[in-house]
DRENFITOR-210848 format. One record per residue (C-alpha): x, y, z; chain; residue number from 0. Coordinates in pm, 1 decimal, padded with zeros to 6 digits, m for minus. Each point is the difference from the previous one (the first is absolute). Example, Ala and Ser with C-alpha at 12.3 -4.5 7.8 and 13.67 -1.06 7.14 Angstrom:
// DRENFITOR-210848
{pt {01230.0; m00450.0; 00780.0}; "A"; 0} {pt {00137.0; 00344.0; m00066.0}; "A"; 1} 
***
This chain:
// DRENFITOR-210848
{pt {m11950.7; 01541.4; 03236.1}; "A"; 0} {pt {m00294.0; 00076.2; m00211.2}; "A"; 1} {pt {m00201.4; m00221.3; m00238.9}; "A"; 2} {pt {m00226.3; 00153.4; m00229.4}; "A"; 3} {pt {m00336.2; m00189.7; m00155.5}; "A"; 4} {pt {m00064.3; 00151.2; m00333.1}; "A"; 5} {pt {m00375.2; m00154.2; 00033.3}; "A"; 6} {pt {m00034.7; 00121.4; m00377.2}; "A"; 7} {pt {m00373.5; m00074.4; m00244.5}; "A"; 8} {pt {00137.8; m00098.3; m00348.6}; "A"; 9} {pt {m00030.1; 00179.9; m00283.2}; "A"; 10} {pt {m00049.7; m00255.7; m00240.3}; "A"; 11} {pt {00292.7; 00128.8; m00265.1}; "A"; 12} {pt {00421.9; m00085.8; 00105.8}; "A"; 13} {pt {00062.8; 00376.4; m00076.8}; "A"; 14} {pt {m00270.4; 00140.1; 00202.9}; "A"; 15} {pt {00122.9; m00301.8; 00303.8}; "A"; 16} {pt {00325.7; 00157.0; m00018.3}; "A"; 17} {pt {m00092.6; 00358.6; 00072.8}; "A"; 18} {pt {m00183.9; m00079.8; 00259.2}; "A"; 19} {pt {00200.6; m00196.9; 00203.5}; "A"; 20} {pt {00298.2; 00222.9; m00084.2}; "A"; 21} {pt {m00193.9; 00290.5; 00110.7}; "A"; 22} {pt {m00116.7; m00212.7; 00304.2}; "A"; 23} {pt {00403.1; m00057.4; 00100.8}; "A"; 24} {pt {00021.6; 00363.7; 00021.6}; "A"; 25} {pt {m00239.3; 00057.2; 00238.6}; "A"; 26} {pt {00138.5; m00303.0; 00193.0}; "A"; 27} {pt {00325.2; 00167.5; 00012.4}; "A"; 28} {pt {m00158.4; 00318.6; 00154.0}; "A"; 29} {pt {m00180.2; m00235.5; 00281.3}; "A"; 30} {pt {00370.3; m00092.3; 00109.9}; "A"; 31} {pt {m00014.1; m00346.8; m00166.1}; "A"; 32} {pt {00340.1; m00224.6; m00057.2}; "A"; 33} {pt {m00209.7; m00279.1; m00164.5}; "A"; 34} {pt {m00284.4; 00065.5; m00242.6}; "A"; 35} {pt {m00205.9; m00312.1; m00098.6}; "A"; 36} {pt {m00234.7; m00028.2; m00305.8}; "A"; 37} {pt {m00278.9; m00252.4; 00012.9}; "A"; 38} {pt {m00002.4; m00382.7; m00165.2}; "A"; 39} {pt {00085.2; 00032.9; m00376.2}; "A"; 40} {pt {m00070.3; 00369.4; m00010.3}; "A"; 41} {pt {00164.3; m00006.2; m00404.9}; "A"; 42} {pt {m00348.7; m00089.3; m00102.9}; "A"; 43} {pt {m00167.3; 00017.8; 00325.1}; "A"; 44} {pt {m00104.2; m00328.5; 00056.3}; "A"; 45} {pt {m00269.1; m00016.9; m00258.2}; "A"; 46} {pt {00028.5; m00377.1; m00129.2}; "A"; 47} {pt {m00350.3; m00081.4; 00123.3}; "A"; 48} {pt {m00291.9; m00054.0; m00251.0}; "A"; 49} {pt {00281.3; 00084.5; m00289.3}; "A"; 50} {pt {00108.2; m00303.5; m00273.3}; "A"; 51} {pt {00357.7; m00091.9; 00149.9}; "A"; 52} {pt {00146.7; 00072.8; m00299.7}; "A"; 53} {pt {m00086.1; 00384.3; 00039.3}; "A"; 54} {pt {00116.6; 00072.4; 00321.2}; "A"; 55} {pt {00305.7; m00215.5; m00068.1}; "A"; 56} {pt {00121.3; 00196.0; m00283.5}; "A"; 57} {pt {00033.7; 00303.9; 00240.1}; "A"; 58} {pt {00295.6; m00176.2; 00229.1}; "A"; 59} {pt {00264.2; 00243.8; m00078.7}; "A"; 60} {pt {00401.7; m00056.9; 00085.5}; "A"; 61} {pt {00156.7; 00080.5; 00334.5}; "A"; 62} {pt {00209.0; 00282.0; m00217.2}; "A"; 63} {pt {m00305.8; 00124.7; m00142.2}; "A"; 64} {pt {m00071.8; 00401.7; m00064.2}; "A"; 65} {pt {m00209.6; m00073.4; 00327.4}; "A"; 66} {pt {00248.6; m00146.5; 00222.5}; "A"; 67} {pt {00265.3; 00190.2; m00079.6}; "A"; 68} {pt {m00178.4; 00344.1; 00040.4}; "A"; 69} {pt {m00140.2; m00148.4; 00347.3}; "A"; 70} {pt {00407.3; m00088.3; 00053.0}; "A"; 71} {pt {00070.5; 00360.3; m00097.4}; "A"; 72} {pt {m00235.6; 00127.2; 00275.5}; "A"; 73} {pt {00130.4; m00190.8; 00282.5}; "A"; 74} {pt {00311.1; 00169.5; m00100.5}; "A"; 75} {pt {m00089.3; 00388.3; m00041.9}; "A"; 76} {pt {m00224.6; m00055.5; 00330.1}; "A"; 77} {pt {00272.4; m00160.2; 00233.4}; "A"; 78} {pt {m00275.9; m00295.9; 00038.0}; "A"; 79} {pt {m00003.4; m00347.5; m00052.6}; "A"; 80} {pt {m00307.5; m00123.9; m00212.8}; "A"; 81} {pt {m00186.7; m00338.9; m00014.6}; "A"; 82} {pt {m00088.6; 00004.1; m00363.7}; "A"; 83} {pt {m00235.3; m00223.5; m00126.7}; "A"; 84} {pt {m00060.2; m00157.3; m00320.7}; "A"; 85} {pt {m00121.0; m00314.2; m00228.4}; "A"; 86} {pt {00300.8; m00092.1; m00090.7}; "A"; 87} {pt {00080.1; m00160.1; m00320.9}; "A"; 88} {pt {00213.8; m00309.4; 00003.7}; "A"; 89} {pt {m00018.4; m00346.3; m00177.4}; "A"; 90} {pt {m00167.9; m00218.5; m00008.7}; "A"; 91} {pt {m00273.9; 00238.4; 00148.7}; "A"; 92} {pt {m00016.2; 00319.0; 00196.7}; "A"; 93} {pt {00068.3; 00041.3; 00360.9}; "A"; 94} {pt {m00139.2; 00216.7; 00289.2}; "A"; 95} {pt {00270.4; 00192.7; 00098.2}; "A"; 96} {pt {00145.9; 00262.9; 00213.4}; "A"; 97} {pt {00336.8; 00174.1; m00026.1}; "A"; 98} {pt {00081.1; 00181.3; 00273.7}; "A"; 99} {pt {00199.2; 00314.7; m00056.1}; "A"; 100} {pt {00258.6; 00188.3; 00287.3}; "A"; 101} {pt {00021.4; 00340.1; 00016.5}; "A"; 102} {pt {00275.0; 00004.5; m00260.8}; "A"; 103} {pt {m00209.0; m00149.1; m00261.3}; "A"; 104} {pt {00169.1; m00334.6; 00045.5}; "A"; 105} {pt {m00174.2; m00286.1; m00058.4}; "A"; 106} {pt {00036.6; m00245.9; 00339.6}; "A"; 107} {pt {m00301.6; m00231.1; 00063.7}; "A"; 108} {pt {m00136.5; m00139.0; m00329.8}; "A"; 109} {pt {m00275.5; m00253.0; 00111.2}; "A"; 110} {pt {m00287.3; m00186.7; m00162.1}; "A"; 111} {pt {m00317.0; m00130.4; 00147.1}; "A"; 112} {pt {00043.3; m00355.4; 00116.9}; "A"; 113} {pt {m00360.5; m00134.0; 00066.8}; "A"; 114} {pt {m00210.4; 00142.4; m00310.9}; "A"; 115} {pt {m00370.3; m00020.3; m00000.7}; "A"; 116} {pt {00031.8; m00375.1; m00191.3}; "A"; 117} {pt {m00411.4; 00013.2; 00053.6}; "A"; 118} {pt {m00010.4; 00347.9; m00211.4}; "A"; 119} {pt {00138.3; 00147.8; m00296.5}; "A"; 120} {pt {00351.4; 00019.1; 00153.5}; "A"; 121} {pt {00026.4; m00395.9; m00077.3}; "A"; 122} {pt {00168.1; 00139.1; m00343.9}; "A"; 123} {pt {00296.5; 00164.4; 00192.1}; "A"; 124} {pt {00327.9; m00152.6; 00100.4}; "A"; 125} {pt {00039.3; m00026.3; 00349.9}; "A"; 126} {pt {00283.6; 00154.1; 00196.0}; "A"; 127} {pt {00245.7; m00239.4; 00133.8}; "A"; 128} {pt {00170.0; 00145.3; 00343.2}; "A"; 129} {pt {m00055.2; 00272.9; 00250.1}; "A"; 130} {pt {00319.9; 00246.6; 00018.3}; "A"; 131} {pt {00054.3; 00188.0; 00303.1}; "A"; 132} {pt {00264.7; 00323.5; m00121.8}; "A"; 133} {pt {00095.7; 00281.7; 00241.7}; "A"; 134} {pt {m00083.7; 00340.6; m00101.1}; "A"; 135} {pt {00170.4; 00345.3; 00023.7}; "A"; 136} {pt {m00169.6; 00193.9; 00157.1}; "A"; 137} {pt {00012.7; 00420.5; 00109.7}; "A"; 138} {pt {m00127.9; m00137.2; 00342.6}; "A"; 139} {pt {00263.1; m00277.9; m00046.3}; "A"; 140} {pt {m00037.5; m00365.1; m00117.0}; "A"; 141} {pt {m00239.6; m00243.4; 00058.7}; "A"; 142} {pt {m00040.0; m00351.2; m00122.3}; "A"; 143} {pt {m00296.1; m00037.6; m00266.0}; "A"; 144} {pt {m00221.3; m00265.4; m00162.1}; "A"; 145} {pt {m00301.5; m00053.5; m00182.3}; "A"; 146} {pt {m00323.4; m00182.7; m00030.9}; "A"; 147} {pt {m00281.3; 00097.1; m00233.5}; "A"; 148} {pt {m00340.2; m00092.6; 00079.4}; "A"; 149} {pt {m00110.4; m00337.2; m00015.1}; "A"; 150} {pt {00322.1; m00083.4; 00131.3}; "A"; 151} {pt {m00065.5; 00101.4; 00349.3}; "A"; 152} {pt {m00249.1; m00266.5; m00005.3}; "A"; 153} {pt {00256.5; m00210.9; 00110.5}; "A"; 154} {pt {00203.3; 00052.1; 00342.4}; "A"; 155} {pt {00312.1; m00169.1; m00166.5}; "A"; 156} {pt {00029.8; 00297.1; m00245.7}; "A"; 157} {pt {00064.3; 00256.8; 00271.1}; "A"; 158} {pt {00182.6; m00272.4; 00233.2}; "A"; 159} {pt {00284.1; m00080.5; m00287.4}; "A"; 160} {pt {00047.7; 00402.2; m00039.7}; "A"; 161} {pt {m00029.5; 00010.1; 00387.7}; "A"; 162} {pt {00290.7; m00250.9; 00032.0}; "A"; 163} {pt {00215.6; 00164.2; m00296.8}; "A"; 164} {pt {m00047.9; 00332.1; 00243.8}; "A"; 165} {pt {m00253.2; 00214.8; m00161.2}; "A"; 166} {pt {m00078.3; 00297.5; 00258.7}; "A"; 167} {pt {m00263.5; 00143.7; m00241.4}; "A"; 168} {pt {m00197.1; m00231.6; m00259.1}; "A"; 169} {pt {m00158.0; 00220.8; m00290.7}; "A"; 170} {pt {m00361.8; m00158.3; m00137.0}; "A"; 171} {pt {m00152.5; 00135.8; m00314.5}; "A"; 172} {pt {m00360.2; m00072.7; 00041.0}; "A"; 173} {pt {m00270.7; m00044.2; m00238.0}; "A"; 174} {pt {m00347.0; m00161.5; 00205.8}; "A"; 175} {pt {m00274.7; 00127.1; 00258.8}; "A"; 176} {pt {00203.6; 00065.5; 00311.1}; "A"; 177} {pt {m00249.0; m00150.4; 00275.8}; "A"; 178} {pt {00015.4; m00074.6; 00363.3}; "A"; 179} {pt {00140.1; m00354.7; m00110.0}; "A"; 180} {pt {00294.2; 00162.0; m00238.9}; "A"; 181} {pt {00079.6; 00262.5; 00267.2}; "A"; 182} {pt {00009.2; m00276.8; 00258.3}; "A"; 183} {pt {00214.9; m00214.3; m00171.4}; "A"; 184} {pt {00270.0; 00258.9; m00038.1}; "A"; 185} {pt {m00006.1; 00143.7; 00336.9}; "A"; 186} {pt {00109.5; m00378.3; 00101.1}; "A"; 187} {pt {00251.7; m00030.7; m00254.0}; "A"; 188} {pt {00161.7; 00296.6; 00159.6}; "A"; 189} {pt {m00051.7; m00091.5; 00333.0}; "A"; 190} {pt {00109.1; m00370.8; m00048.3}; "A"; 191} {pt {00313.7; 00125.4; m00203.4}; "A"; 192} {pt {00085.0; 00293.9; 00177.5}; "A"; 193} {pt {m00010.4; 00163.7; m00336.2}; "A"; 194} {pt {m00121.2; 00341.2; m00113.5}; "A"; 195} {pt {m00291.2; m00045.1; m00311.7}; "A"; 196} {pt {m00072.1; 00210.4; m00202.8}; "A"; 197} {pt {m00269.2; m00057.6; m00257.1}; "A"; 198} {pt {m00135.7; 00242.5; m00287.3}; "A"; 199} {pt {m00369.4; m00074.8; m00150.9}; "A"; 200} {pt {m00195.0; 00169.5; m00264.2}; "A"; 201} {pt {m00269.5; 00203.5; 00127.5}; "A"; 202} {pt {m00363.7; m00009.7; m00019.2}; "A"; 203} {pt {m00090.4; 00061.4; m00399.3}; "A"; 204} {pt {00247.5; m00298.4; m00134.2}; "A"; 205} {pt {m00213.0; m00268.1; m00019.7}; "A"; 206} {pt {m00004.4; m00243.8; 00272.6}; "A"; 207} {pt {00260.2; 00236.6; 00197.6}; "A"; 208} {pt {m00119.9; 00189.3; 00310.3}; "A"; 209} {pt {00299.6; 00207.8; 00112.3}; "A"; 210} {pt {00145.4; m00081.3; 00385.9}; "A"; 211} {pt {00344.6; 00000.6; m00074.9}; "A"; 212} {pt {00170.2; m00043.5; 00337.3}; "A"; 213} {pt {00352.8; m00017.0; 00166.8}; "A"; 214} {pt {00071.0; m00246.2; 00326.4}; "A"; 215} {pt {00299.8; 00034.2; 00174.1}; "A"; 216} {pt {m00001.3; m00304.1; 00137.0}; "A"; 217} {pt {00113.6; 00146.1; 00368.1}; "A"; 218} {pt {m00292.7; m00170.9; 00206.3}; "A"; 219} {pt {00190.8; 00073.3; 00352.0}; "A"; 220} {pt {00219.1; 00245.8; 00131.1}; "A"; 221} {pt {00175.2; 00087.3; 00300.7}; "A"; 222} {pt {m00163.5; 00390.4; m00045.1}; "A"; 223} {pt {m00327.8; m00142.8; m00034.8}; "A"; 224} {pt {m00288.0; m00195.7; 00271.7}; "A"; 225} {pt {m00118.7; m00353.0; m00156.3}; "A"; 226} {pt {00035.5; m00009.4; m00337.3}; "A"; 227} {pt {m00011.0; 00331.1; m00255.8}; "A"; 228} {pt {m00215.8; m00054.9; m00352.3}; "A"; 229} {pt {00276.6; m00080.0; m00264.7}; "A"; 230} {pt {m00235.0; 00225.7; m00255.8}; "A"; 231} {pt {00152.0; 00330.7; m00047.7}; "A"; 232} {pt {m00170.8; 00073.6; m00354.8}; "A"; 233} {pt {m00395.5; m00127.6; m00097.9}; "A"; 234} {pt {m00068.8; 00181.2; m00337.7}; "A"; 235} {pt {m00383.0; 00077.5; m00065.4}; "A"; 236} {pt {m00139.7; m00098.5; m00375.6}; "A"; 237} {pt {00117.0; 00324.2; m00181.6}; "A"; 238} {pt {00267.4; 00073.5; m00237.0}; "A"; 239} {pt {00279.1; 00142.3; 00185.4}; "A"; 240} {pt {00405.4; 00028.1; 00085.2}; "A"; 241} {pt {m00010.6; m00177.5; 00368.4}; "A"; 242} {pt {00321.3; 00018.3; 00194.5}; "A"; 243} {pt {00063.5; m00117.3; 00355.2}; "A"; 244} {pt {00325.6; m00028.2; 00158.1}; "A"; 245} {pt {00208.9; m00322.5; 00147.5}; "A"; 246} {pt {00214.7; 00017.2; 00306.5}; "A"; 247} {pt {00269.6; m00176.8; m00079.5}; "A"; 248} {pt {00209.3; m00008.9; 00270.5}; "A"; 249} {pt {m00301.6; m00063.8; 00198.4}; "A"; 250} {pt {m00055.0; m00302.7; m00172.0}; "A"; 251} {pt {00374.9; m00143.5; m00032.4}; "A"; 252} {pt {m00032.1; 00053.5; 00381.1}; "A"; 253} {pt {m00289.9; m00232.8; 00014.2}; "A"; 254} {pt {00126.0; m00245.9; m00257.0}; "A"; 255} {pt {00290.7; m00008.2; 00263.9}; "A"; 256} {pt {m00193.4; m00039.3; 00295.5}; "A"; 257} {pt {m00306.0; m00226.3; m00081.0}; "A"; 258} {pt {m00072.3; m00350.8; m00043.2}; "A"; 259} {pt {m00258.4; m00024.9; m00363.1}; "A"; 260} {pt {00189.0; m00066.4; m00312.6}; "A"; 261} {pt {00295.7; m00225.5; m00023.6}; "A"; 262} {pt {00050.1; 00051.8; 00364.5}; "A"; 263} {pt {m00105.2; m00342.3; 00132.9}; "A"; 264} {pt {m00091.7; m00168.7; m00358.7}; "A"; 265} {pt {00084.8; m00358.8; m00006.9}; "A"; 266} {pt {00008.9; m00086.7; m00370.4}; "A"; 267} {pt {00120.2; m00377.9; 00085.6}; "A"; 268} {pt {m00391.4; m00021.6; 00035.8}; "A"; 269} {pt {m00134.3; 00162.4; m00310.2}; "A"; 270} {pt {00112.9; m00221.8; m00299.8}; "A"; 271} {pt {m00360.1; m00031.9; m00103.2}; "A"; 272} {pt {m00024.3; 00382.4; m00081.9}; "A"; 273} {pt {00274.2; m00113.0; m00300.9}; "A"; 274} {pt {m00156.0; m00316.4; m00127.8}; "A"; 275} {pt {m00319.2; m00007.8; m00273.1}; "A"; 276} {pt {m00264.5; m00140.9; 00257.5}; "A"; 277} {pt {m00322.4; m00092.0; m00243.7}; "A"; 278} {pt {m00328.6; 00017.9; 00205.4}; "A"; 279} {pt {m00344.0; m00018.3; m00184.2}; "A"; 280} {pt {m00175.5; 00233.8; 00156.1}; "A"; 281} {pt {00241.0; 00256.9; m00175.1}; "A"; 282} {pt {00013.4; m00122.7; m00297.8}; "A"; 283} {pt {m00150.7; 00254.1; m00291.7}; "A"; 284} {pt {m00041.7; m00056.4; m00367.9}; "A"; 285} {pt {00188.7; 00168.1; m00236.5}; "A"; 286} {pt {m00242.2; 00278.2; m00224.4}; "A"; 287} 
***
């Protein structure tokens, strides 16, 4: 299966959004792709920085908007699912969403961002409230799919509840400086989960963006490979581009089958903690 990273600049104008990353879709049909993915809130692309909140929330736009539904159109004229994303409006306040599309043009995965930026401007949003886990049709068959989007994968219990709902591929809009740090942290998400990641940034031009959009496959040994293999099988550079790499799936069912990370050996009888509000002062912040 094939995931394509529509590592996009924006444009600054919905309209001009839309063209691109419709245009970009096409191109990540001819690179083979099943899944394309657009980057973090690519509607307005991200820009809420430096802006009076109530500008950049007026431009949350409905999940049946001109926008949506033309992305929706695409998935369907190209065979190709679509992760569409968008600042959603909703009451009391906007959300940061994505709706992913299959290749019928079906909406199946319709998930908001859990952990916002509370520090930034994203405190005026309204928080998503679960992670879904959908399977999606496929032409290279199905495959189970959920979501993070950035900050999210901050936290280890965002890709371990999708994990044990069986996601085989989590999709992460992106919209922050991919470093070592970021790149690290996803490899072991993947490798602890046994999960394929696949994570679309903004490149180098958007403002505190750098590009690096990656895909980890999460298949850290196999039985056709000495010692371990690197789990990396896409690393992006900082330019604008359509990156695609490809997932063996049956490789990794095999190894989700075989190995012993994930929920293999988990003893949750141990981990009530990770549920409970635990208040220690050292990470305590004021609210802006």
């Amino acid at each position: 299966m094939k995931i394509s990273l529509l590592q996009l600049l924006p444009t600054g104008e919905l309209s001009k959004n839309l063209e691109k990353a419709v245009a970009a879709c096409r191109e990540a049909k001819k690179q083979g792709a099943d899944i394309a993915l657009l980057p973090e809130m690519y509607s307005m692309g991200y820009d809420l920085y430096g802006r009076d909140p109530a500008d950049w929330l007026s431009e949350a736009i409905p999940a049946d908007s001109e926008y949506v539904r033309t992305l929706a159109d695409t998935a369907a004229a190209l065979d190709m699912a679509v992760g569409v994303t968008l600042l959603e409006a909703h009451d009391p306040a906007p959300r940061n969403t994505l709706i992913l599309f299959d290749r019928h043009g079906v909406p199946v995965l319709r998930y908001s961002k859990v952990h916002t930026c509370a520090f930034g401007p994203e405190k005026y949003l309204t928080p998503g409230e679960d992670f879904p886990v959908v399977p999606l049709d496929t032409a290279e068959g199905p495959v189970t799919v959920g979501a993070m989007i950035c900050y999210d994968r901050e936290f280890p219990e965002s890709a371990r509840i999708l994990m044990l709902r069986g996601a085989e591929v989590i999709l992460v809009p992106n919209a922050c400086p991919m470093e070592q740090n970021r790149l690290s942290q996803l490899r072991g998400r993947a490798y602890e989960n046994m999960t394929a990641i696949a994570t679309c940034n903004y490149p180098e031009g958007t403002p505190d963006c750098n590009g690096h959009s990656s895909v980890f496959d999460g298949v850290a040994y196999f039985r056709t490979f000495p010692g371990s293999r690197d789990t990396c099988v896409l690393e992006a550079g900082g330019e604008e581009g359509v990156y695609t790499a490809e997932i063996d799936l049956a490789m990794l069912r095999e190894y989700r089958a075989t190995e012993n990370q994930a929920n293999t050996y988990r003893r949750p009888e141990m981990y009530g903690i990770l549920a409970e509000k635990v208040d220690l002062e050292v990470f305590r912040r004021k609210k802006k």
